[in-house]
GUKEKE-656189 format. One record per atom (N, C-alpha, C, O): x, y, z; residue number from 1; atom name; chain. Coordinates in steps of 0.1 Angstrom, whole numbers, plus 2048, in hexadecimal, padded with zeros to 3 digits. Example, Ala and Ser with C-alpha at 12.3 -4.5 7.8 and 13.67 -1.06 7.14 Angstrom:
! GUKEKE-656189
- X	Y	Z	n	atom	chain
- 884	7C7	84E	1	N	A
- 87B	7D3	84E	1	CA	A
- 884	7DF	84E	1	C	A
- 88E	7DF	855	1	O	A
- 880	7EA	847	2	N	A
- 889	7F5	847	2	CA	A
- 881	800	84F	2	C	A
- 886	80B	850	2	O	A
END
This chain:
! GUKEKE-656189
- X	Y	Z	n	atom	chain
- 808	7F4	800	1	N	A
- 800	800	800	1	CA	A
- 809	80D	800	1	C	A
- 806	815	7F8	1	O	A
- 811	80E	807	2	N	A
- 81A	818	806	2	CA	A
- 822	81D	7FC	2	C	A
- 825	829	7F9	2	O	A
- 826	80E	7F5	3	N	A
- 82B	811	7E5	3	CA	A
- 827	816	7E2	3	C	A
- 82B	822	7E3	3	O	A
- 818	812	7DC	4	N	A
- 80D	815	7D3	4	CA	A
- 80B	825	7D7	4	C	A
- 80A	82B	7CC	4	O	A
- 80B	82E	7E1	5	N	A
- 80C	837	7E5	5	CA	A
- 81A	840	7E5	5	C	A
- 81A	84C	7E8	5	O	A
- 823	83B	7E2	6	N	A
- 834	83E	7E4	6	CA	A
- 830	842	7D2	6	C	A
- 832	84E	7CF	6	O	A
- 82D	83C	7CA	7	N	A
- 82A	839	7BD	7	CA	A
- 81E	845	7B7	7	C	A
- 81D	847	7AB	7	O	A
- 81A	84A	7BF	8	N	A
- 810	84D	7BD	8	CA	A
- 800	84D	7B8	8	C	A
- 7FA	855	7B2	8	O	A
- 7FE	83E	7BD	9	N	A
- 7F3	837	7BA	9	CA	A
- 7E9	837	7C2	9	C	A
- 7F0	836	7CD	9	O	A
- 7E0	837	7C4	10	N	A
- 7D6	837	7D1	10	CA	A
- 7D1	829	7D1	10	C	A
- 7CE	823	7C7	10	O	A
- 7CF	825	7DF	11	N	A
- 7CD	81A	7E4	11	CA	A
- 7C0	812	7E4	11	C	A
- 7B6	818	7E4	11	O	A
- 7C0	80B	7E5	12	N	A
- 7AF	800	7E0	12	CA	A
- 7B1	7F4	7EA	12	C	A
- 7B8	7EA	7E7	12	O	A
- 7A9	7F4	7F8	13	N	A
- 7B0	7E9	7FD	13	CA	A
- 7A8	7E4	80A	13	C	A
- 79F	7EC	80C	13	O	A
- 7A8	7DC	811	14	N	A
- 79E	7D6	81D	14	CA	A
- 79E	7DD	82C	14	C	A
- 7A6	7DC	835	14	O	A
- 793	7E2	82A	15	N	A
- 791	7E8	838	15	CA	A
- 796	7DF	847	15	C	A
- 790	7D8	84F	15	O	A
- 7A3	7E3	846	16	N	A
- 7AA	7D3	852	16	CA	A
- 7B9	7D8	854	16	C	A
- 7C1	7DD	84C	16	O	A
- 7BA	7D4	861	17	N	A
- 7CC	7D5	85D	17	CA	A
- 7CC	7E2	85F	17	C	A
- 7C5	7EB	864	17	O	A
- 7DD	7E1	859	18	N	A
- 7E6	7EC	856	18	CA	A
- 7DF	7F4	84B	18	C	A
- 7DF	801	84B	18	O	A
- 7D8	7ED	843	19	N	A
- 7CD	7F8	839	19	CA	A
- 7C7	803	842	19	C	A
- 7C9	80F	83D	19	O	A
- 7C0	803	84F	20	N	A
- 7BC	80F	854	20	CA	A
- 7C1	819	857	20	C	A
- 7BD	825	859	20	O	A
- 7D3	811	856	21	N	A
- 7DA	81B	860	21	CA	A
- 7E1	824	855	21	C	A
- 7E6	82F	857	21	O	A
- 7E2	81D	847	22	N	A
- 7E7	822	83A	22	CA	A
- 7E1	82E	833	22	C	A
- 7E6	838	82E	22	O	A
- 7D1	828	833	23	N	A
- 7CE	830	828	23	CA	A
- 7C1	83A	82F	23	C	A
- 7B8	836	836	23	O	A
- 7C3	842	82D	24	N	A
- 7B6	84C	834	24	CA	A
- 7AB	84D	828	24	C	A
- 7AE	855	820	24	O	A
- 7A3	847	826	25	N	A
- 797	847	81D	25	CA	A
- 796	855	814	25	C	A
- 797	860	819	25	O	A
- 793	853	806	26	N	A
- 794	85C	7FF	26	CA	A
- 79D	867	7FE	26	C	A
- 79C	86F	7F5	26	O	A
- 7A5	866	807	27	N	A
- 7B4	86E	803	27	CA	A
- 7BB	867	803	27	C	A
- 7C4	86F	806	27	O	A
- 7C4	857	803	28	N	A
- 7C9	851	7FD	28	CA	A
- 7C3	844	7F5	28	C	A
- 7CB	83B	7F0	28	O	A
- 7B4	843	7F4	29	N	A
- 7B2	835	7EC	29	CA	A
- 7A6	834	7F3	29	C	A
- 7A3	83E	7FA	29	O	A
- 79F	82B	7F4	30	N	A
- 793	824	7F7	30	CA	A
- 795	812	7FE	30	C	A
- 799	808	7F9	30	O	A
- 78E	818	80D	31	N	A
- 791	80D	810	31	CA	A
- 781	802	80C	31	C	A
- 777	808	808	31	O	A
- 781	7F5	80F	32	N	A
- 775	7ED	80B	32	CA	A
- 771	7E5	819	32	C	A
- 778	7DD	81F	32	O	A
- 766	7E7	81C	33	N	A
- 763	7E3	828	33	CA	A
- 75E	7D0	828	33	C	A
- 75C	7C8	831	33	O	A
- 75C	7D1	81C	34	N	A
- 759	7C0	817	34	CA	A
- 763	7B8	810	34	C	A
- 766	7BF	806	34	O	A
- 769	7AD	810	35	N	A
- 769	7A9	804	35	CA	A
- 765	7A4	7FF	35	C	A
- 763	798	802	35	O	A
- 75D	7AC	7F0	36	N	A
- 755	7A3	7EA	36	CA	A
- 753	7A8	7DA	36	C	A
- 75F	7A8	7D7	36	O	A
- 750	7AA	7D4	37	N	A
- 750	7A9	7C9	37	CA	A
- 74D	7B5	7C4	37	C	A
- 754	7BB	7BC	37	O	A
- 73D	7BD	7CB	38	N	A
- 736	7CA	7C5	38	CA	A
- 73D	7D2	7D1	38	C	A
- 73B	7DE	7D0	38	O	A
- 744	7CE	7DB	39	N	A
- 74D	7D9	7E2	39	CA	A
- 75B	7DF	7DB	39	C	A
- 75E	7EA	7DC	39	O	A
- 760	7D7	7D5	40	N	A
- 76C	7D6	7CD	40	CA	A
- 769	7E0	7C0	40	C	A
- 771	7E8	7BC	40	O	A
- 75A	7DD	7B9	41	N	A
- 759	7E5	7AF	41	CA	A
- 753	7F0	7B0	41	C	A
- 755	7F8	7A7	41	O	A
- 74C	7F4	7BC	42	N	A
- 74B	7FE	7C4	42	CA	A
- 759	804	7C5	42	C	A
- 75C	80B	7BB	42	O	A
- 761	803	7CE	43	N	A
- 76F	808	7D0	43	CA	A
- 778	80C	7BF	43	C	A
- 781	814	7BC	43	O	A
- 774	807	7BB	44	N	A
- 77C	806	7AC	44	CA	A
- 773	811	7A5	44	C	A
- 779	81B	7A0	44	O	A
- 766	811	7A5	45	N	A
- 763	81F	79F	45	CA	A
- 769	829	7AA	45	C	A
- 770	831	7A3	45	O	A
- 768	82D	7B6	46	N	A
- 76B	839	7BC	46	CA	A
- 779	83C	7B4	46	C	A
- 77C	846	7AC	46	O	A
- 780	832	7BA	47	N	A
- 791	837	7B3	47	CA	A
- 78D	83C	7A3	47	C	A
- 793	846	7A0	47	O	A
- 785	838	79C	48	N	A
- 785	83A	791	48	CA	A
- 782	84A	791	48	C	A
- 789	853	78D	48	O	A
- 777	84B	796	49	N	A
- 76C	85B	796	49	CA	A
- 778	866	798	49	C	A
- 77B	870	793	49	O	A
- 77D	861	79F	50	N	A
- 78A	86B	7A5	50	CA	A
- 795	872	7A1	50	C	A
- 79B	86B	799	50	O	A
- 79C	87E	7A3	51	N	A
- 7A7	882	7A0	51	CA	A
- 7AE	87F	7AD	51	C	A
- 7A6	87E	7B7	51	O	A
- 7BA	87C	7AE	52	N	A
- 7C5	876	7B3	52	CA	A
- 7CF	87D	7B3	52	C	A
- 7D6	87A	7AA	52	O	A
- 7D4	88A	7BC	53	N	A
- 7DF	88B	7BD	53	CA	A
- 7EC	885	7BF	53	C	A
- 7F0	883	7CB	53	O	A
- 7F5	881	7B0	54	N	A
- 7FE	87D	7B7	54	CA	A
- 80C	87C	7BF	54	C	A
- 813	874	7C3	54	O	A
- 80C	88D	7BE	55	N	A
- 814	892	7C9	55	CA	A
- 80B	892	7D8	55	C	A
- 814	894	7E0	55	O	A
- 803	892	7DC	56	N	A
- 7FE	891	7E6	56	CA	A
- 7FC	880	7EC	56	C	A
- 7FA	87E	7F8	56	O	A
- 7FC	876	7E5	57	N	A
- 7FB	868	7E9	57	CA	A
- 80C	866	7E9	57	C	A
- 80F	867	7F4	57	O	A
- 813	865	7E3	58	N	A
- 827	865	7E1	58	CA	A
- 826	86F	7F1	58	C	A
- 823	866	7FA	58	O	A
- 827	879	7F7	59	N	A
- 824	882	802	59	CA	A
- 820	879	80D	59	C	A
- 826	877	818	59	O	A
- 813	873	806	60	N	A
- 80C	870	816	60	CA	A
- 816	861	817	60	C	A
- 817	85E	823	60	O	A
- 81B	85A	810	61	N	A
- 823	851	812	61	CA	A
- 833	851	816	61	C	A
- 83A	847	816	61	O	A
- 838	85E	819	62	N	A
- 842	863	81C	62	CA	A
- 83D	866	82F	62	C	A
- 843	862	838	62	O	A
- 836	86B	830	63	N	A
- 833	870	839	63	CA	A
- 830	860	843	63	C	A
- 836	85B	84D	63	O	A
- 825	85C	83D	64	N	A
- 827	84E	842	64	CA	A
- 830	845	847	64	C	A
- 82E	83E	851	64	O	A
- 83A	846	842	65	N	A
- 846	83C	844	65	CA	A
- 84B	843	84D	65	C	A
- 84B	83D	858	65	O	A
- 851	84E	84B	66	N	A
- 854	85A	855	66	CA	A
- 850	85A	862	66	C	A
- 859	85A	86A	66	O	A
- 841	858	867	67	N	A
- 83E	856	875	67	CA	A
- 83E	84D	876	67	C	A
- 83C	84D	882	67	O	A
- 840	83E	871	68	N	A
- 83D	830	874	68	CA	A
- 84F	832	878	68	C	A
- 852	82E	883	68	O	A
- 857	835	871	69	N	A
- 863	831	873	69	CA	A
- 869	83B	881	69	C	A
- 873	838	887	69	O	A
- 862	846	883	70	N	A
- 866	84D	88F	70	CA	A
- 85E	845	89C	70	C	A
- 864	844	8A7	70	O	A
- 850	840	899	71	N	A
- 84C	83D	8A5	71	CA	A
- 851	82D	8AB	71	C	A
- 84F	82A	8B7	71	O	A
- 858	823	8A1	72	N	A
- 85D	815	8A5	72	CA	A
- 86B	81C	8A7	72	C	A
- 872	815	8AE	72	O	A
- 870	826	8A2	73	N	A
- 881	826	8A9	73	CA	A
- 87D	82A	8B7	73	C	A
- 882	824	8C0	73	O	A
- 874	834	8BB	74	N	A
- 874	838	8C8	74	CA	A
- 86E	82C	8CE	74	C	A
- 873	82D	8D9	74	O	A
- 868	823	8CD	75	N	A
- 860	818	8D5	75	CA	A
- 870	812	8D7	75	C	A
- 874	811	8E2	75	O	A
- 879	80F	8C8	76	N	A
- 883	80A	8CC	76	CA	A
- 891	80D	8D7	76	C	A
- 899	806	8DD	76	O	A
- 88E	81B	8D6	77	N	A
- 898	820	8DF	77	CA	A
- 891	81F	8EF	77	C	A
- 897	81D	8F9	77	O	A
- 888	821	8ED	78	N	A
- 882	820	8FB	78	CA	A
- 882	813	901	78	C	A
- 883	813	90D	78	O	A
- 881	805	8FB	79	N	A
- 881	7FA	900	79	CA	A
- 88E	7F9	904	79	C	A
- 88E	7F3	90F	79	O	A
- 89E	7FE	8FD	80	N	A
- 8A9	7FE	903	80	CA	A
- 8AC	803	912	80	C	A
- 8B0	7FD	91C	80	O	A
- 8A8	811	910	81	N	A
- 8AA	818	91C	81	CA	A
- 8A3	80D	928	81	C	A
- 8A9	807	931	81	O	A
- 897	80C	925	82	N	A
- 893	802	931	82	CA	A
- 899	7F9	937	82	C	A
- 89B	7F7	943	82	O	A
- 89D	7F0	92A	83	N	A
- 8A4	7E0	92C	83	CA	A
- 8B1	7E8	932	83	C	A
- 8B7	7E0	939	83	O	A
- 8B6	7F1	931	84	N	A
- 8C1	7F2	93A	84	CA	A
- 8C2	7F7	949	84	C	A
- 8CB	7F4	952	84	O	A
- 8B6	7FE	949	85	N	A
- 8AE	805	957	85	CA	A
- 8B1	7F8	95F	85	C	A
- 8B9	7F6	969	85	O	A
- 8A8	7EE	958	86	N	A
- 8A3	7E0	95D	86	CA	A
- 8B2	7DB	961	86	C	A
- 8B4	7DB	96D	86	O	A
- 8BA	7D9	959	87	N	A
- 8CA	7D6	95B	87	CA	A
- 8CD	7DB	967	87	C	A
- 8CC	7D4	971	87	O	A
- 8D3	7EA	968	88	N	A
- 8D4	7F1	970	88	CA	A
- 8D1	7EE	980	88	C	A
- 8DA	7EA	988	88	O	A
- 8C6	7EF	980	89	N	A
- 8BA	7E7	98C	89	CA	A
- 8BC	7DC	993	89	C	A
- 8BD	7DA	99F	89	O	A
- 8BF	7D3	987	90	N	A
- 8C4	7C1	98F	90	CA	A
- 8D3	7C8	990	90	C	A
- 8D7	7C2	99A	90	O	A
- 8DC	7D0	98D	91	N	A
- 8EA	7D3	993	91	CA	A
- 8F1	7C5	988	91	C	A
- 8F7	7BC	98C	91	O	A
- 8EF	7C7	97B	92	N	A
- 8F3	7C2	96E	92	CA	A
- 8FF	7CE	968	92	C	A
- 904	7CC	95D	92	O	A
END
């Protein structure tokens, strides 16, 4: 999904998952709350009806990655600091 957005393609994809956390409905793609056949062709006309910025989807997939990769380095540095707190504590 992010490609497809890095790309600047707008996204078509199952209301689930990482899809919620990807795509904000109608400003990057259309999400489908079914799978099934007239939800799909449903979703496939919207993208169609549409103009698509594709500096604005390439954007919102920079930005994306950008907080996803700031918020797991801090989760990561934070579990350090701890596990050594914890260290520390037992006198390790």
């Amino acid at each position: 999904m992010v490609e497809a957005l890095a790309a600047g393609v707008p996204v078509l994809a199952y209301n689930a998952g990482g899809a919620r956390e990807i795509v904000r409905p109608l400003q990057d793609g259309v999400l489908l709350d079914r799978l099934d056949i007239s939800d799909l062709r449903a979703g496939i006309e919207k993208l169609a009806r549409r103009e698509w910025a594709e500096e604005e989807l390439r954007a919102r997939a920079e930005t994306f990655c950008r907080e996803r990769f700031a918020k797991q380095f801090t989760t990561f540095v934070a579990g350090v600091r701890d596990y050594k707190r914890a260290g520390t504590a037992r006198g390790s």
